[in-house]
N, C-alpha and C positions, 0 to 999 in steps of 0.2 A: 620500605626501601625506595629513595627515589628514582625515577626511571633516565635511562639512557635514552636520548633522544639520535633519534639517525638522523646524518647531514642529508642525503639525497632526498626527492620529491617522491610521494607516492600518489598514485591515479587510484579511485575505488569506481567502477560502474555498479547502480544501484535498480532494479526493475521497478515500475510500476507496478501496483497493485489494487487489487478490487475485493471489499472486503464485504461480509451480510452473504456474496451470489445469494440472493432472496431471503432464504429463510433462517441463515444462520446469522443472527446477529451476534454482534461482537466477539462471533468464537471461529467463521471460517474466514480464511483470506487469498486472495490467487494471486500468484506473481505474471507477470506482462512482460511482452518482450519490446517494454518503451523503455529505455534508460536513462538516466541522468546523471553526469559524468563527474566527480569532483577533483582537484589537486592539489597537494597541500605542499609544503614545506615548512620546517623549522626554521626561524631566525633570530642570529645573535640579537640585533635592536628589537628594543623593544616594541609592543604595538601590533597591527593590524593591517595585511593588504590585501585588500579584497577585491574581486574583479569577478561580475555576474556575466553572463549571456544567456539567450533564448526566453524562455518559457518565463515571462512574470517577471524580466529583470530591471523592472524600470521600480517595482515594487518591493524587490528585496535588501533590506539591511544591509549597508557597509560596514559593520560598527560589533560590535558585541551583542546586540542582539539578532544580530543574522542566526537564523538556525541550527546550521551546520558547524558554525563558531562555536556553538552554546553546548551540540551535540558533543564535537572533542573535547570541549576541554572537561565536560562532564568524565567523559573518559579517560584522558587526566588526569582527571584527581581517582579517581577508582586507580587507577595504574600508578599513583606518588604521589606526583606533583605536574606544575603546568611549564610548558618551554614560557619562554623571553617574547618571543615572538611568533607568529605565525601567517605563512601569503596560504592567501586561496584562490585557486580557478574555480569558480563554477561553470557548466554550462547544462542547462534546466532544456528538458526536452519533455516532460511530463506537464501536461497544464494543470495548473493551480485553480484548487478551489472547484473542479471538478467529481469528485470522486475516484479517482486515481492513484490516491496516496504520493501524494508529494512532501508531503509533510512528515511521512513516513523515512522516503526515500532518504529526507535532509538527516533524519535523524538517525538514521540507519550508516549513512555515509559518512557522517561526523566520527559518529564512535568506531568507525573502521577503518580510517584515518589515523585516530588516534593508537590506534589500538597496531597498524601499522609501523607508526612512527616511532614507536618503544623499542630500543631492542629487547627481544623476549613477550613481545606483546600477545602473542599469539598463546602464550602456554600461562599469562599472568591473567585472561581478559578470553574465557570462553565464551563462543557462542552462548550457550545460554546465562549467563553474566552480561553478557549484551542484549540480548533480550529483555531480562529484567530491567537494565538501565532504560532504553528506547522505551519499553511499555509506562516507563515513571514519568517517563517526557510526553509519550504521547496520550496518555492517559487508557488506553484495550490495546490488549497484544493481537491483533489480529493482520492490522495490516503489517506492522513492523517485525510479525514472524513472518509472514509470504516473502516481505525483503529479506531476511538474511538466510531463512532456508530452499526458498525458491518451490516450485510447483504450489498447492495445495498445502491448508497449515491448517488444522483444529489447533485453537490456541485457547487459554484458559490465566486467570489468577486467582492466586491464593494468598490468605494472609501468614505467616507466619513470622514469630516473634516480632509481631505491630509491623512487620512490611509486606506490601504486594509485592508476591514474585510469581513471576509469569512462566508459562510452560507451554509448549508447543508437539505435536503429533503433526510430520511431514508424510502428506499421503501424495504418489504415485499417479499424477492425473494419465490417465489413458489417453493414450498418442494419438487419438483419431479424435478428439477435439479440438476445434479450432476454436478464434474468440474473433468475435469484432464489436468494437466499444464506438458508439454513437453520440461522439462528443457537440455540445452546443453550446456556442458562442457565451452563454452566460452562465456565473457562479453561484452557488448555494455554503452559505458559510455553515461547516459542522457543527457549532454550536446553536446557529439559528436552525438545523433540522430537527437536534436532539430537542431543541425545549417545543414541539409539535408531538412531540408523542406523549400519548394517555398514561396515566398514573396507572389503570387497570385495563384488561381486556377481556374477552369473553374469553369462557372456559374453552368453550370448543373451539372457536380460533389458537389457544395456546395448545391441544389435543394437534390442530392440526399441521400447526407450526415445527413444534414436537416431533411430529411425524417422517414431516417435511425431510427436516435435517437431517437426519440419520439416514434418510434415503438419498440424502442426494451426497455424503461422505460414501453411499458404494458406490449411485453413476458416477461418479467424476474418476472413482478405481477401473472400475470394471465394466457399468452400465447405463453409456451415453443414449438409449434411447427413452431412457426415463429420467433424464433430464428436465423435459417440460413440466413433468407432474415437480418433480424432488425440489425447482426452483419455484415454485409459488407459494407465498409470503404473505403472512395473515397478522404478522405482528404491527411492520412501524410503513411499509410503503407506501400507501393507503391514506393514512392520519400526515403525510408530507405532500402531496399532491399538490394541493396552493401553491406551495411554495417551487415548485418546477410541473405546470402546468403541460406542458408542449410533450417533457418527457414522459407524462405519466401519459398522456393520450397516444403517446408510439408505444411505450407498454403496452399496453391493451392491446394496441392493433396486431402489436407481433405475438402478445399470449392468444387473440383471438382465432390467431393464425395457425399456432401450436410451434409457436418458437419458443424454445428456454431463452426469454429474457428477464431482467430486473434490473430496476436503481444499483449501478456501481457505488457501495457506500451509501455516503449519505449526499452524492446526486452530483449535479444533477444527469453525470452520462448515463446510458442506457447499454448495460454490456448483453450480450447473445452468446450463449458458447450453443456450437454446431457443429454435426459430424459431413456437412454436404460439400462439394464440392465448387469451384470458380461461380458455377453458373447460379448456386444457391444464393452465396454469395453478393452476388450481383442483383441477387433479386432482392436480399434484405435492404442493398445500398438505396435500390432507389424507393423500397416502400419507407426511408426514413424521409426523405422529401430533403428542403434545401435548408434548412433549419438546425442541421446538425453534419458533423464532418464524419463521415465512419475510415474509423481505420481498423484493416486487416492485420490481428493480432495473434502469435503463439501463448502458450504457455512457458513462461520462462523456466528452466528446467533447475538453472542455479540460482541462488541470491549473489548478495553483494557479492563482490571481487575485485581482488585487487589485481590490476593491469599494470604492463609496466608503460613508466611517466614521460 
């Protein structure tokens, strides 16, 4: 059935996300409370208007390969068919190339968009139907479940009948963590992190990795002071160092310290979740030195949402 397109604009704000917190590769993800704002509209003409600000937008696509373009109208076509036209606002507050999940957020935002823009969208295009689709785009559902379910995400895929479909478990982060992400002026491209890691690893590194995980899916429930142990990562941090030097050496100095830190993603910020107060705070700011920007961050409790335009 083709879809009904709404005349009116809809707004989706989209959180940042931080996916691995150390030892869960490609299965844990955490929402942020940094957003990135999108706007869309149906239009009769045909074609394209697109309008970027903030975060990367000297960098980002006007065109059909913009992200967030590519993310609706994939949504779209899951929901009919595509409109005539489409205007976009962006305004990018998540830096790029980070580890952050921006590329998340875009794709998360697109299909929410879309998926707004239908009448009936909402009951044609379930969360996990968008899930599935994001996790196709982005290739692990990890960050792009933190964005549409918000807190804490084990996330997972499967194959069935020849396709990946993605599935996510929304866990409950305990209110008395805080996060702060130690962002540094330069970028690590996700595929140039991915192709640094080993084909194999030792046995008892994967034992301890193993471990890791499961322990650190109860602190982040129930048990923020073993946090420092739950977030130490024997898999892929390690084997990426070269390639974000500065961060792996404030690593250490904050695990040396007995801070839960680690590579957000695949780099190169450096996130800390901490249950201490301003003054703690203030002390991790300046032990990151001048080399990185720390900003003081929640757990974002929702994902995507649609606000009104």
């Amino acid at each position: 059935m083709k879809p009904t397109f709404k005349a009116q604009p809809m707004q989706v704000q989209v959180p940042a996300t931080s996916a691995n917190l150390g030892p869960g590769f490609d299965s844990l993800g955490l929402a942020l409370t940094m957003f990135d704002r999108y706007i869309a509209q149906i239009q009769d003409e045909p074609g394209l208007d697109i309008d970027v600000a903030g975060e990367g937008a000297d960098e980002v696509a006007r065109n059909d390969k913009n992200l967030v373009i590519k993310a609706m109208f994939k949504g779209f076509e899951f929901l009919g068919g595509k409109p005539r036209g489409v205007a976009l606002r962006q305004l990018n507050v998540i830096p790029h190339g980070r580890g952050l999940g921006s590329s998340a957020s875009a794709i998360v935002g697109g299909l929410s968009l879309a998926r707004a823009l239908v009448l009936g969208g909402n009951e044609r295009m379930s969360d996990e139907d968008m899930l599935s689709l994001a996790n196709e785009m982005e290739g692990h559902p990890d960050n792009v479940a933190a964005a549409i379910y918000g807190n804490a995400n084990i996330a997972w895929q499967d194959s069935q009948h020849g396709h990946n479909v993605a599935h996510s478990i929304n866990i409950q982060v305990d209110a008395r963590i805080g996060v702060i992400a130690f962002i540094p002026a330069t970028s690590v491209a996700t595929s140039k992190a991915r192709k640094m890691l080993p084909e194999t690893i030792p046995f008892r590194d994967a034992v301890q990795n193993s471990t890791n995980t499961a322990l650190l899916v109860h602190a982040l429930e129930h048990r923020p002071d073993l946090l420092h142990r739950a977030t130490e990562d024997f898999l892929h941090q390690s084997y990426r160092q070269d390639a974000m030097p500065h961060s792996f050496a404030l690593l250490t100095k904050l695990r040396n310290a007995g801070v839960a830190a680690f590579i957000s993603g695949a780099g190169p910020t450096v996130l800390v979740l901490h249950t201490g107060g301003p003054t703690e705070a203030e002390e991790l700011r300046r032990a990151a030195g001048e080399k990185f920007v720390a900003s003081e961050l929640g757990i974002a409790r929702a994902g995507a949402s649609i606000i009104s335009a």
